[in-house]
Residue frames relative to the residue before (quaternion, step in Angstrom):
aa qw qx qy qz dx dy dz
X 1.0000 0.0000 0.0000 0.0000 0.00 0.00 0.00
X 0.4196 -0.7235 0.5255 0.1558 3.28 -0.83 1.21
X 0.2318 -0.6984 0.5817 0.3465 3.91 -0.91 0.50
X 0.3199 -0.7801 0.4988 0.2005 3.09 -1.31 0.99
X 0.3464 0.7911 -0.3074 0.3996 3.30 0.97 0.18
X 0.0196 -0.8112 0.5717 -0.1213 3.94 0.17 1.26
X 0.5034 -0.6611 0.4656 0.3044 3.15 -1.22 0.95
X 0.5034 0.5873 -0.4538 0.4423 3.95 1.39 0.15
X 0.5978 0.5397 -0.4282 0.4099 3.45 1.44 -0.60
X 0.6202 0.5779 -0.3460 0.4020 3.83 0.89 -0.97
X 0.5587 0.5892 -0.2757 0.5145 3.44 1.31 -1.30
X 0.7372 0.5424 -0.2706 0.2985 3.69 0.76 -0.34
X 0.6201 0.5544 -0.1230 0.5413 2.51 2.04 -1.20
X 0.6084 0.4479 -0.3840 0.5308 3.19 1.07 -0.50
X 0.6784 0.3401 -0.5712 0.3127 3.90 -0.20 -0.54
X 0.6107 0.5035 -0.5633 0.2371 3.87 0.22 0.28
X 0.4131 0.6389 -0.4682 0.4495 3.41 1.96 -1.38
X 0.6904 0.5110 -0.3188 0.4007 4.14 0.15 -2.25
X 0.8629 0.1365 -0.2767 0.4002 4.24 0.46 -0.58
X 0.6262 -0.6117 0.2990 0.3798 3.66 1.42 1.23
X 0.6391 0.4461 -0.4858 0.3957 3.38 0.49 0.52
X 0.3498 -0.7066 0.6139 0.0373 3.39 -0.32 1.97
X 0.7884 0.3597 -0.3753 0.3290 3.64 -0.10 -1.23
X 0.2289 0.7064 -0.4228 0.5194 4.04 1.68 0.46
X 0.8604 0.2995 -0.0452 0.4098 3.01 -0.68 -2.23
X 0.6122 0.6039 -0.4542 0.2328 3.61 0.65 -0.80
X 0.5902 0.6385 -0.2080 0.4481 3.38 1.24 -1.30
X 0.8483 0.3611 -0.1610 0.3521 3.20 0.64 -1.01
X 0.4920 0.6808 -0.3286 0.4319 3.33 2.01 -0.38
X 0.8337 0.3855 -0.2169 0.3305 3.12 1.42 -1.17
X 0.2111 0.7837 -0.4879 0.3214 3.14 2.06 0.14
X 0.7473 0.6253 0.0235 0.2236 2.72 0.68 -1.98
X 0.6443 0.1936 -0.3097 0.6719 3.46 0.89 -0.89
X 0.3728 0.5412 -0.6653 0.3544 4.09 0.43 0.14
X 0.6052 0.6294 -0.3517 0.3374 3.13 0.37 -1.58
X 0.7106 0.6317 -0.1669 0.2608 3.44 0.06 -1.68
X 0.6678 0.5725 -0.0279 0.4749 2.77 1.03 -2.63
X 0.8625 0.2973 -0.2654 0.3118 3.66 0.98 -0.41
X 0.3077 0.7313 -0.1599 0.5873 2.72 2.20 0.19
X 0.6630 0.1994 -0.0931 0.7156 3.43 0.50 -0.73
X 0.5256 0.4715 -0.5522 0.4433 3.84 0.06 0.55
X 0.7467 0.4597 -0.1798 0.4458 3.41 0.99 -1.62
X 0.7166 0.4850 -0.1900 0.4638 3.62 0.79 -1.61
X 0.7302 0.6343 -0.0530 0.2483 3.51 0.91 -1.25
X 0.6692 0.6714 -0.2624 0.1802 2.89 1.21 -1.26
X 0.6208 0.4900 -0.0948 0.6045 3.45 1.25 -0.81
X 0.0193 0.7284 -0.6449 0.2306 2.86 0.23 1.83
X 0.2530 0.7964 -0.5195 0.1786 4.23 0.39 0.53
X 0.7873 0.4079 0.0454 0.4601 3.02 1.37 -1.34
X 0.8420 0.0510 0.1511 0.5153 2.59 0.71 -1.62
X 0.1715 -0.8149 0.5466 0.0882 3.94 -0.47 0.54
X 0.0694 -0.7708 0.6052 0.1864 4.04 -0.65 0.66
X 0.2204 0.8070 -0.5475 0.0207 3.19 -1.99 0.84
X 0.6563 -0.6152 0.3497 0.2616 3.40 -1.16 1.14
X 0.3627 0.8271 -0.4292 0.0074 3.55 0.31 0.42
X 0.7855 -0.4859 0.1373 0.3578 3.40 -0.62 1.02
X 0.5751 -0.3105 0.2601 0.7107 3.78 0.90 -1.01
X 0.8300 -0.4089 0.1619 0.3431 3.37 -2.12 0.44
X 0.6704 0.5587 -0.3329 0.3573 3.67 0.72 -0.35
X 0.6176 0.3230 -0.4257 0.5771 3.56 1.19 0.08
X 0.1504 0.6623 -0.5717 0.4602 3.68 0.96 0.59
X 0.9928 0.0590 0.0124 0.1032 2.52 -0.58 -1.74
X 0.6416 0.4365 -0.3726 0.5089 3.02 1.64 -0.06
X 0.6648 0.4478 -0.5490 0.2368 3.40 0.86 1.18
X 0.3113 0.7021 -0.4753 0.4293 2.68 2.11 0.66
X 0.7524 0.4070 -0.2908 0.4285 4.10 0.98 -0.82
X 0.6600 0.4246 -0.3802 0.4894 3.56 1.19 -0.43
X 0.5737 0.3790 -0.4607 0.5612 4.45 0.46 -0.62
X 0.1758 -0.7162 0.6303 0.2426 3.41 -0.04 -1.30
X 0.1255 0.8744 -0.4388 0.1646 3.14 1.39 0.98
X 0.1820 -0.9159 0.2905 0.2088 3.42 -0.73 0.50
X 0.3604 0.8346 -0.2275 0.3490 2.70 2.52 -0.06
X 0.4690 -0.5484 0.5355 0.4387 3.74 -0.62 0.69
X 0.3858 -0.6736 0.6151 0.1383 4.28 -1.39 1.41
X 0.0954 0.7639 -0.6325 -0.0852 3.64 -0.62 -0.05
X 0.5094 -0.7185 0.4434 0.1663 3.20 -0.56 1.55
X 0.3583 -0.7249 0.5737 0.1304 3.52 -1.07 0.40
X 0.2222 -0.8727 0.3872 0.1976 3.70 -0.21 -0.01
X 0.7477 0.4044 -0.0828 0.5202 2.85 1.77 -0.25
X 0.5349 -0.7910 0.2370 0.1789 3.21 0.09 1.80
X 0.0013 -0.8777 0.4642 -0.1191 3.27 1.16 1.38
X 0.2661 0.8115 -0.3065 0.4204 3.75 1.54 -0.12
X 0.7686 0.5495 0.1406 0.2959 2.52 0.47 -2.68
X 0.6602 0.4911 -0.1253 0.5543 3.10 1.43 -1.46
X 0.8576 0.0873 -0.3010 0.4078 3.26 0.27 -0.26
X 0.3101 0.5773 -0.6218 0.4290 3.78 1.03 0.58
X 0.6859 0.5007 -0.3751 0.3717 3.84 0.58 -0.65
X 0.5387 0.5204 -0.3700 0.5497 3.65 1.40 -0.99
X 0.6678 0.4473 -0.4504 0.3887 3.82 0.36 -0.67
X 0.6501 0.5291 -0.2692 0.4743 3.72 0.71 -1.31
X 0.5150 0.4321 -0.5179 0.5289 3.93 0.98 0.05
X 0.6979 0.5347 -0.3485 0.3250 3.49 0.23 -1.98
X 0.7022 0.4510 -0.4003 0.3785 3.82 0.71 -1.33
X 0.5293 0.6870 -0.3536 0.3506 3.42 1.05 -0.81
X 0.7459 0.2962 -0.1106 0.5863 3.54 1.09 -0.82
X 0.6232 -0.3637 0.4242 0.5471 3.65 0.75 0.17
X 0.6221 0.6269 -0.4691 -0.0004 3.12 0.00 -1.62
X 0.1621 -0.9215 0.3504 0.0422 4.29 1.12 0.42
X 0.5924 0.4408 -0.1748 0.6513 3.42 1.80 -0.82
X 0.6941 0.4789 -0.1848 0.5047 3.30 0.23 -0.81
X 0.4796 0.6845 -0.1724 0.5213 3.72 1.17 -0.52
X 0.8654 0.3758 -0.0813 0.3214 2.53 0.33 -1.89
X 0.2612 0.8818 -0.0838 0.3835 2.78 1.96 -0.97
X 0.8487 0.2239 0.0091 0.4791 3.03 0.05 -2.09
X 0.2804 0.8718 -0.2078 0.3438 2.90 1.42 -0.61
X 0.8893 0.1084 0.0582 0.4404 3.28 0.55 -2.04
X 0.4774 0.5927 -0.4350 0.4812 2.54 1.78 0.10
X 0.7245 0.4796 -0.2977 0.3956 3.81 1.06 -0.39
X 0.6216 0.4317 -0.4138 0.5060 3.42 1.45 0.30
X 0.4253 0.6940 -0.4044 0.4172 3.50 1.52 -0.12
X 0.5487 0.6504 -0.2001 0.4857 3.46 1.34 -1.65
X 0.7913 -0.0514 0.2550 0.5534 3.64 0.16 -1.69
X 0.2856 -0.8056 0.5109 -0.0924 3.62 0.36 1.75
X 0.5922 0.6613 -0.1751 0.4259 3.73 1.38 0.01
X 0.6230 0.6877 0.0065 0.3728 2.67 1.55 -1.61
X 0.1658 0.9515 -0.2476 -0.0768 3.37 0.97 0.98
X 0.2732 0.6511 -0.4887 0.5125 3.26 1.83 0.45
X 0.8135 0.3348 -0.3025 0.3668 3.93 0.28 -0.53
X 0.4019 0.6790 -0.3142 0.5280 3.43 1.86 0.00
X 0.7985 0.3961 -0.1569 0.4254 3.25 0.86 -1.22
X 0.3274 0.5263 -0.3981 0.6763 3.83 1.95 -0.92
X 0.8671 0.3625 -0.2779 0.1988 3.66 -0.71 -0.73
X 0.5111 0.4817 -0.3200 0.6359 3.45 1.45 -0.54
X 0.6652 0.5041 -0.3831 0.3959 3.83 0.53 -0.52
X 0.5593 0.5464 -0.2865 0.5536 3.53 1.10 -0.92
X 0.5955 0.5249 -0.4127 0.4466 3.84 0.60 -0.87
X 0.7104 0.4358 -0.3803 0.4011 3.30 0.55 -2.19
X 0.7184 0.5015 -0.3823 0.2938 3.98 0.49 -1.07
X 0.6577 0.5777 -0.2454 0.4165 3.29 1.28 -0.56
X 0.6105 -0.6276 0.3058 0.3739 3.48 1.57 -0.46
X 0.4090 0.7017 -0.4119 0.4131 3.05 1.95 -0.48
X 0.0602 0.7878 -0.5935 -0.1534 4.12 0.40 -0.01
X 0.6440 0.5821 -0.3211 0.3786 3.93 0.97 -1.08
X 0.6651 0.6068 -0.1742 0.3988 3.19 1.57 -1.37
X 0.5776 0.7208 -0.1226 0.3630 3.36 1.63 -0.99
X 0.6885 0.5395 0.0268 0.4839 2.45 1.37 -1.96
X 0.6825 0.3738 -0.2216 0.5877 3.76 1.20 -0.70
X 0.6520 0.4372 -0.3804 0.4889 3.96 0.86 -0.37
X 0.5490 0.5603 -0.2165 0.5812 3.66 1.30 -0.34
X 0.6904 0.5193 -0.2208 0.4526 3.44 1.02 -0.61
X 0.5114 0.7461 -0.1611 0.3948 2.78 1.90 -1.46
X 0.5756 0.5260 -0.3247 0.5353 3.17 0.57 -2.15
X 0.6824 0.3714 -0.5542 0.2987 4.24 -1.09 -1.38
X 0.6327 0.4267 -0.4149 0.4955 4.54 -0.12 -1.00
X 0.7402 0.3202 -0.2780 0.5217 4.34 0.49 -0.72
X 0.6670 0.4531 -0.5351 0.2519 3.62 -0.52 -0.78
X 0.0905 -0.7107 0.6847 0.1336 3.00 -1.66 0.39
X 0.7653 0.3028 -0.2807 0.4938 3.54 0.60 0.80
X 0.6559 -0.6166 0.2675 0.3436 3.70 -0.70 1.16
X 0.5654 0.6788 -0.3495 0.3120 3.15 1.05 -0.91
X 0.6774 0.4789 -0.2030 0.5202 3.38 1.04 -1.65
X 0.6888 0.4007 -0.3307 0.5055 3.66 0.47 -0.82
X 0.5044 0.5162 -0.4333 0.5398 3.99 0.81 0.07
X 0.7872 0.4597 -0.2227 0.3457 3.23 0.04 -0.92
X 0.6401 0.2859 -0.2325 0.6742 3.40 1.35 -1.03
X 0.4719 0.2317 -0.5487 0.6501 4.05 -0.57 0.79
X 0.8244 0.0459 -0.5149 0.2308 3.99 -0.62 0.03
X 0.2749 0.7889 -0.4787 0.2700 3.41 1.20 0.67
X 0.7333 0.5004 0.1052 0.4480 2.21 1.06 -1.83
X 0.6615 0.2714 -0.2844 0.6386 3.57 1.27 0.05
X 0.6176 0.3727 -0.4892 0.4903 3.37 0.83 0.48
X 0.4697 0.5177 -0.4238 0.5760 3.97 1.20 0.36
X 0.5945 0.6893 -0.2913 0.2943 3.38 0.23 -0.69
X 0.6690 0.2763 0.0519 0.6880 2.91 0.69 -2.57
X 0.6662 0.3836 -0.4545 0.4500 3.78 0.37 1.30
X 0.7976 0.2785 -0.2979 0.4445 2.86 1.36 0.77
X 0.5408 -0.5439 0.2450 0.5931 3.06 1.94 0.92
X 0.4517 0.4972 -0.6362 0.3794 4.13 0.33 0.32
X 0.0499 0.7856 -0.6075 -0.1063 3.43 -0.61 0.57
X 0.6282 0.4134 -0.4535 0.4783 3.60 1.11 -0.20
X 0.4992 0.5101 -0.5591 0.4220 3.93 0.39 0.10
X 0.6780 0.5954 -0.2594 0.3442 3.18 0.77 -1.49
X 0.7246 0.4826 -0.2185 0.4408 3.66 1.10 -0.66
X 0.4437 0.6700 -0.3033 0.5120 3.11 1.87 -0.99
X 0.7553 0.5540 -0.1765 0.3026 3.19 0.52 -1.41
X 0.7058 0.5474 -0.0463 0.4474 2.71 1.04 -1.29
X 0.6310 0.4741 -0.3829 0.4801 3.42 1.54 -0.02
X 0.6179 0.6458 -0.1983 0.4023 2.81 1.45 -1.72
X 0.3721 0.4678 -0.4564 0.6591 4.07 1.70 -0.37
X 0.8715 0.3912 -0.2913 0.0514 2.89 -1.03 -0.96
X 0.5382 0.5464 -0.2846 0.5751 3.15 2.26 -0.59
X 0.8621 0.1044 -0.2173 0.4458 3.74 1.11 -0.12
X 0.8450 -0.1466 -0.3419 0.3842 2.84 0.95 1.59
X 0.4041 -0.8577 0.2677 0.1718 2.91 0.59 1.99
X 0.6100 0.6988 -0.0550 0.3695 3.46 1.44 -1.48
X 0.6434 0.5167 -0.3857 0.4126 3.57 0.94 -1.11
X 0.8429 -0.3405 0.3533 0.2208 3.20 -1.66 0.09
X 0.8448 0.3560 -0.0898 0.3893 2.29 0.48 -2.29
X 0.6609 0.4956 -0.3325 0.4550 3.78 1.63 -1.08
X 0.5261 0.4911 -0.3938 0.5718 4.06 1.11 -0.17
X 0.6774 0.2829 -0.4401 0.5172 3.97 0.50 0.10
X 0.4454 0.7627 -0.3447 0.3178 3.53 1.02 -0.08
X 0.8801 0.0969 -0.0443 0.4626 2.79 0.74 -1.66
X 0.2304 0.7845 -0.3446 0.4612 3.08 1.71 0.75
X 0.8045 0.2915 -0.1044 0.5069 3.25 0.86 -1.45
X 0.4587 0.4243 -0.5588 0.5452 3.87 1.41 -0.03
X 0.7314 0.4637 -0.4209 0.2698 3.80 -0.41 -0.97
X 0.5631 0.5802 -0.3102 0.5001 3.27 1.09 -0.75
X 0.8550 0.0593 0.0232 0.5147 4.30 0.61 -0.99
X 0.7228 0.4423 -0.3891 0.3612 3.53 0.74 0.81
X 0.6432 -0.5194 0.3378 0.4499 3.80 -0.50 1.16
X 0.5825 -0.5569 0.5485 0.2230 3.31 -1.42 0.74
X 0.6385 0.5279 -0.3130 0.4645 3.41 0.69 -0.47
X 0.5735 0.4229 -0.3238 0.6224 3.75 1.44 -0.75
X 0.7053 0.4986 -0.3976 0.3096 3.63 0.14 -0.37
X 0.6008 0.3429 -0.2229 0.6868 3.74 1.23 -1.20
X 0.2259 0.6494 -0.6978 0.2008 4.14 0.13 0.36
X 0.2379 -0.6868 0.6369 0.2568 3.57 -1.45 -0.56
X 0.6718 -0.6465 0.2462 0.2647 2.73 -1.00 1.75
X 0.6996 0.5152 -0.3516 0.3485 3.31 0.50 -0.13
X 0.5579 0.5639 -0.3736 0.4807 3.09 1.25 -0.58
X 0.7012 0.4931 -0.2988 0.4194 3.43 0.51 -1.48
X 0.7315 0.3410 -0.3979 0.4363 4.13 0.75 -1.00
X 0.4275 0.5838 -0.5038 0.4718 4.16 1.16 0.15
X 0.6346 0.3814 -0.3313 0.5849 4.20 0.78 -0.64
X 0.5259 0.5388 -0.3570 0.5528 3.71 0.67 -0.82
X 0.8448 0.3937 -0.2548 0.2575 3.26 -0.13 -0.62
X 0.6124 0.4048 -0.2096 0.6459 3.55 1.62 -1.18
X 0.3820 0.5988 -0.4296 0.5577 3.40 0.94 0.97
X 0.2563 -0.8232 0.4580 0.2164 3.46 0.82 -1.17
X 0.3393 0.6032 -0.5064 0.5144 3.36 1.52 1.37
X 0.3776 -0.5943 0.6560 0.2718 3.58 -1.14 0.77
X 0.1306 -0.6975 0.6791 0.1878 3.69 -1.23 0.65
X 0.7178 0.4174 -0.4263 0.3588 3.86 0.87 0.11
X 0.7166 -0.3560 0.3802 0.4639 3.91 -1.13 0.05
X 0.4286 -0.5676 0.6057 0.3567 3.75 -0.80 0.00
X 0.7629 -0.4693 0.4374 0.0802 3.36 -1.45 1.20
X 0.9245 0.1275 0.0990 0.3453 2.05 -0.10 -2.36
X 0.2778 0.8450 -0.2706 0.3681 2.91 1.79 0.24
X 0.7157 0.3613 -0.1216 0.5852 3.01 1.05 -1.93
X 0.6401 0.5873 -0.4236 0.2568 3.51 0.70 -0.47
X 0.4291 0.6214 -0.3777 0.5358 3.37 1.35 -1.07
X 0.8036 0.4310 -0.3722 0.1729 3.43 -0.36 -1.49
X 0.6943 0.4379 -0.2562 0.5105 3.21 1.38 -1.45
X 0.4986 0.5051 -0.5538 0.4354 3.84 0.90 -0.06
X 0.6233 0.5348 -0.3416 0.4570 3.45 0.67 -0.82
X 0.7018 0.5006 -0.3395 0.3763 3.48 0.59 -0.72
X 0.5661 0.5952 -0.3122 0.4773 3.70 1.26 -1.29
X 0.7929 0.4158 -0.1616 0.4151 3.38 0.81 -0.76
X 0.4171 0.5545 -0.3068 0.6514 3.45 1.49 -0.05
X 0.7697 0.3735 -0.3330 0.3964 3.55 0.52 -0.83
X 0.4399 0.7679 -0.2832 0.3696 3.57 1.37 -1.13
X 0.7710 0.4194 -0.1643 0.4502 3.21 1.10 -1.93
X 0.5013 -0.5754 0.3945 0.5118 3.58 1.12 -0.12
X 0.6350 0.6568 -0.3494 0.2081 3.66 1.06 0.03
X 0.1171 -0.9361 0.3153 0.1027 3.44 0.99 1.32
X 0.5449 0.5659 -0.3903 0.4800 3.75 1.62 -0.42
X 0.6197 0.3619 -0.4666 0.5170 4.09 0.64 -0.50
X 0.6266 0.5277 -0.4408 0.3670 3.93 0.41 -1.21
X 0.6705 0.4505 -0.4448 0.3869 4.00 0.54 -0.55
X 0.5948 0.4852 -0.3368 0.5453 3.55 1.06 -1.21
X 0.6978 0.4643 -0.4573 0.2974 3.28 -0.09 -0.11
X 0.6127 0.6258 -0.1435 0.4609 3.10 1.43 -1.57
X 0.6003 0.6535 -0.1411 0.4390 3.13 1.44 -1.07
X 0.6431 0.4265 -0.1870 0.6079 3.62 0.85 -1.33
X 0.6923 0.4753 -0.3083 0.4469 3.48 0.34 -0.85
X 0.7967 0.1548 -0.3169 0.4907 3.64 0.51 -0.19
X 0.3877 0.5154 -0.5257 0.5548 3.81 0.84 0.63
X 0.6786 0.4022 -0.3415 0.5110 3.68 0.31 -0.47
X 0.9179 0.2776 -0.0940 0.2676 3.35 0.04 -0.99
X 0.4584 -0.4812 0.4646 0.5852 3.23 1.65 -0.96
X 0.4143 -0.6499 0.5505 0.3208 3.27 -1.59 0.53
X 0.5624 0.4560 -0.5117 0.4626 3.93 0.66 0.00
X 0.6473 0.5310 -0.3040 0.4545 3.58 0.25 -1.04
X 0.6133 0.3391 -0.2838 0.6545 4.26 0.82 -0.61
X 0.6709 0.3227 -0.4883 0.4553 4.12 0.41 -0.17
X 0.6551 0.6019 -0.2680 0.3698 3.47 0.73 -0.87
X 0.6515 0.4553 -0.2682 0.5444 3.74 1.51 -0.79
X 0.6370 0.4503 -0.3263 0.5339 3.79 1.18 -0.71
X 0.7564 0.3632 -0.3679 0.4008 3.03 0.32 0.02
X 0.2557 0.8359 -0.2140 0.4360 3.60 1.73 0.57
X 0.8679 0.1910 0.1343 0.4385 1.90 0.45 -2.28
X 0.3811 0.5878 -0.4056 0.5872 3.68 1.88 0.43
X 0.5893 0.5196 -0.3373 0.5186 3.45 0.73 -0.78
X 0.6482 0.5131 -0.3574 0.4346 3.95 0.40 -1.04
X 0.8020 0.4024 -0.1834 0.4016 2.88 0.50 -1.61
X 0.5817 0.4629 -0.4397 0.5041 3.96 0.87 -0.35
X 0.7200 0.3637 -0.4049 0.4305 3.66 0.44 -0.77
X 0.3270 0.7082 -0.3883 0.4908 3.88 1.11 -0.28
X 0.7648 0.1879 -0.1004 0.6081 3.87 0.21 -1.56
X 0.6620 0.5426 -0.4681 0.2194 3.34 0.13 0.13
X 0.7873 0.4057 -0.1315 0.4453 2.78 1.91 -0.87
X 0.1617 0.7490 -0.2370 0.5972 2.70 2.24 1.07
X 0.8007 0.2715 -0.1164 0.5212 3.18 0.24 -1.31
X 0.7162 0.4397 -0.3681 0.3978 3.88 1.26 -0.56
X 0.2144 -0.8256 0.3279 0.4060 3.39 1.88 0.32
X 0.1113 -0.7789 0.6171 -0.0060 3.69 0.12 2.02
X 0.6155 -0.3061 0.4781 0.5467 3.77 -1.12 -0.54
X 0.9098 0.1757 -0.3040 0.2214 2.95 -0.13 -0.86
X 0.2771 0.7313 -0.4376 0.4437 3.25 1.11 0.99
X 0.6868 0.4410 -0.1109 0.5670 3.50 1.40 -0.31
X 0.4745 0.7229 -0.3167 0.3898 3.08 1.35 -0.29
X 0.1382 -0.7769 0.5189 0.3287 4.17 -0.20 0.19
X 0.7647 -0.5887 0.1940 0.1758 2.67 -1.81 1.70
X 0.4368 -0.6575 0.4731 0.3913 3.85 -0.55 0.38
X 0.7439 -0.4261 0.4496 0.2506 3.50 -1.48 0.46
X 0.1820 0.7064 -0.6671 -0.1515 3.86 -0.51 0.07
């Protein structure tokens, strides 16, 4: 069964969302993920092998091939099915509608599991809904995916605002730096540390950082950037450049050392030049494993 669903159909739905008329788009969003929902009942079920999803372009490919470690053969989607139903949520919130949201929600990180703007929309719906545990782990989620400070700010002040609601005040402070070092500015990380300074001991505030990310940690929050995060990106970048395509190779290059640091992004490229020369070399000395057939990304 073919999906009938076209990314011109979503484009439709969206010019009512672009000229504010929800009670339009609403009708047609759910046409749509009806559509979808029965489709992926029929095509889908048999997920043993193989698993299908809508991800954005080739780099969330692959770095959810290195963060899940999935081993199932991916089949790409072409249609921004992701996309479609973040919009069905952004009606529902419009109307209250919070369950129903939430809903659509997971069905759009199901779609594109990468996607950490919809990780975070969805852990927020949880926190409003009461789900506080549920919040806390989709927020937790985002630190192993993000690829820009912003997101990794936002989740640590999720997460330090969970914390310092349950009497952790050193996580909560931990946290609360670790916001502020990637994204001092937001809202949510400037109500953060507002509200530790305001109700944690003085003794948690002047701590040293180390102590506090050692409690952070037997928690089970990463306090560094993802690795493999940056690696993807700058693999992604080497290969952007290959193609002659020098505006995606910088953004890439770019995210990758905002995330990680610029030593740490010289120190991986230069890894990953290494890989790839010893790679052709053993190419050109025709090893085995030159013959070997190419892995999946």
């Amino acid at each position: 069964m073919d999906l009938a669903v076209q990314a011109s159909d979503i484009a439709y739905a969206e010019s009512f969302l672009a000229a504010g008329d929800l009670d339009g788009a609403l009708p047609v969003l759910e046409s749509l993920t009806h559509e979808v929902q029965t489709w992926a009942e029929e095509t889908c079920a048999d997920t043993s092998e193989r698993q299908w999803f809508a991800f954005d372009d080739a780099f969330e490919r692959l770095a959810y091939r290195r963060v899940e470690k999935d081993p199932r053969h991916l089949e790409q989607l072409e249609v921004p099915l992701a996309r479609l139903y973040s919009d069905l949520a952004f009606v529902y919130i419009q109307v209250q509608d919070f369950a129903q949201a939430r809903e659509a929600l997971m069905q759009a990180v199901r779609w594109n599991p990468m996607n950490c703007s919809y990780r975070l929309d969805l852990a927020e719906l949880n926190r409003v809904l009461g789900e506080k545990q549920e919040w806390a782990a989709l927020s937790n989620s985002v630190l192993e995916r993000a690829t820009d400070t912003l997101s990794r700010g936002r989740a640590y002040a999720n997460l330090g605002a969970f914390f310092l609601g349950e009497g952790g005040f050193g996580p909560a402070e931990a946290c609360a730096r670790l916001a502020e070092r990637s994204a001092a500015g937001d809202s949510r990380v400037v109500r953060l540390r507002h509200n530790v300074m305001t109700s944690a001991p003085s003794e948690i505030i002047e701590a040293e950082d180390g102590q506090l990310m050692a409690q952070l940690s037997l928690e089970g929050i990463e306090t560094a950037p993802s690795t493999e995060i940056a690696i993807c990106l700058l693999m992604c970048a080497t290969d952007a450049a290959q193609e002659g395509d020098t505006a995606r190779a910088t953004d890439y290059t770019i995210r990758a050392r905002d995330l990680v640091g610029e030593e740490a992004a010289k120190a991986l490229i230069s890894l990953i030049h290494e890989s790839d020369a010893e790679l052709a070399q053993e190419e050109q000395s025709g090893s085995p494993l030159s013959s070997a057939q190419p892995v999946e990304e």
